[in-house]
C-alpha positions, -999 to 999 in steps of 0.1 A, spaced: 869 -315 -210 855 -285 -197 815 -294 -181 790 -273 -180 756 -268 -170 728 -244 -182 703 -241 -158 671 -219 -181 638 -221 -188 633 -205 -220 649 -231 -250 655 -199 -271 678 -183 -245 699 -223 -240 703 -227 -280 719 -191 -283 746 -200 -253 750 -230 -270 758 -221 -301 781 -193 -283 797 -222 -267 802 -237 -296 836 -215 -298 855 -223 -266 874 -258 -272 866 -289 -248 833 -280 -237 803 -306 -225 772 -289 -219 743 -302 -201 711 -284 -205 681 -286 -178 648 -262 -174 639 -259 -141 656 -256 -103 645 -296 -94 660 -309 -129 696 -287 -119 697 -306 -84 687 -341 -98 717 -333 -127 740 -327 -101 739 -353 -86 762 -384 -93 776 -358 -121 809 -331 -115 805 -300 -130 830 -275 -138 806 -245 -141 769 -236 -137 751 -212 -158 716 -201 -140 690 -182 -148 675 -163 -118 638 -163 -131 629 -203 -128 594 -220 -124 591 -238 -96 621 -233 -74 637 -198 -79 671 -190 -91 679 -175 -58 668 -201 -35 685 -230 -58 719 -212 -57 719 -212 -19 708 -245 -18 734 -260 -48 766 -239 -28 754 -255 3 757 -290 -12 783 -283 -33 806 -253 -20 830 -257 -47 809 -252 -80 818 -223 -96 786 -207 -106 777 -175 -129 745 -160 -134 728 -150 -163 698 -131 -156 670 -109 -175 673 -84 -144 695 -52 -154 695 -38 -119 724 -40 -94 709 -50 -64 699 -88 -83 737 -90 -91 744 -75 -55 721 -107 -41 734 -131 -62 777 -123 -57 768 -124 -18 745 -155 -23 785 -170 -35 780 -163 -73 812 -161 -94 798 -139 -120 766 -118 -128 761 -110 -163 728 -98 -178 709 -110 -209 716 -74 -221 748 -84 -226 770 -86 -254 780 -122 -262 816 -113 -258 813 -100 -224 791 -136 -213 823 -157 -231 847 -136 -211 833 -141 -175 827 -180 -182 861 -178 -188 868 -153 -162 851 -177 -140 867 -213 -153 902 -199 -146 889 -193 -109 884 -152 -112 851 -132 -109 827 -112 -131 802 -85 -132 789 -66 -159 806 -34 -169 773 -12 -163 762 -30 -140 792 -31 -119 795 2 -118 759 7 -108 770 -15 -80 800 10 -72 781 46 -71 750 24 -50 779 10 -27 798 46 -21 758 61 -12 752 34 12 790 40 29 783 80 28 749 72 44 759 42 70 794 64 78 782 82 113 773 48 123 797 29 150 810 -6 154 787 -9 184 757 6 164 759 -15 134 762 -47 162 728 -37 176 716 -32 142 725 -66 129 713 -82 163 680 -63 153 673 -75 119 680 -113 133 650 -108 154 669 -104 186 648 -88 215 664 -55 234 668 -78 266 686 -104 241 708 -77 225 717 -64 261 726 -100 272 745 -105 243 766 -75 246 771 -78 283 757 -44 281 725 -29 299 689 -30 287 691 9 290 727 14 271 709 -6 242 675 14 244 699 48 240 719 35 213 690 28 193 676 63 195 706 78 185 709 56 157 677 66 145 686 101 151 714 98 131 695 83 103 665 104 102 645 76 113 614 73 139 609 40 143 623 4 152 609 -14 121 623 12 95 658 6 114 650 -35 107 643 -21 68 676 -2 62 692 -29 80 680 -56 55 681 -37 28 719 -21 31 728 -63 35 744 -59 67 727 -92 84 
């Protein structure tokens, strides 16, 4: 027997997968509405799947999926989301998501990654994974005159590190990591520190 839980807040949305689940042999479903009911639910209870909706009262989808992986590191978990736009399904497969399917998607393509999924694989959308390529080949054009030294400062950077604290841990000096900066900003057309801390964030390299 095959467990599942559905982790969404809108009853409409949980009695179509139902009834879509309603197909695949063996299958227990569990059905909760918010992020606190999906953490009560597991636990004392083994699941072999987790269906989440990223748009939750209360606790977000987001936040509970870190939060359920770091508890339970094993749960194989896809999301189902009403967001059509790669970066949520580019958060969510580095949060440790298995899957990222949208609720614009056809009912055959959700079956497939659950079962994609169950039998241990991965999943993304068809659009949006190749969204997720062409946004993935602009960020590596756009990162590519960076080197391994400059994306270390960088990531040092965006954890809050100091200069003085990026020079000590580089074994490097306070002046080598003052230069390096300015040509990285040179090199991506930026003038200042915080817009470095902004690409930074936003390309996912911390």
């Amino acid at each position: 027997m095959t467990a599942i839980l559905l982790v969404d807040d809108h009853a409409i949305v949980r009695s179509g997968i139902r009834k879509l689940l309603a197909d695949l042999p063996d299958i227990a479903l569990r059905e909760v509405a918010t992020g606190e009911a999906a953490l009560l639910e597991l636990r004392g209870n083994e699941f072999d799947l987790l269906i989440l909706d990223l748009n939750l009262p209360g606790l977000g989808g987001l936040e509970l999926l870190r939060r359920i992986l770091a508890a339970y590191p094993g749960l194989k978990v896809l999301v189902f989301s009403l967001h059509t736009e790669a970066v949520y399904a580019a958060r969510a497969m580095e949060a440790g998501a298995r899957a990222y399917i949208s609720k614009n998607a056809a009912p055959e393509e959700l079956l497939e990654a659950i079962e994609t999924v169950l039998a241990g694989g991965t999943a993304i959308e068809r659009d949006i994974a190749q969204e997720l390529g062409t946004r993935g080949a602009e960020e590596d054009a756009y990162l590519r005159p960076l080197t391994q030294r400059d994306m270390e400062i960088l990531r040092l950077l965006a954890d809050g590190k100091s200069l003085a604290q990026i020079a000590d841990a580089l074994g490097v000096a306070y002046k080598t990591v003052a230069n390096t900066l300015s040509r990285i900003k040179d090199k991506l057309g930026v003038s200042h520190t915080a817009d470095l801390i902004r690409i930074t964030i936003g390309q996912g390299l911390t």
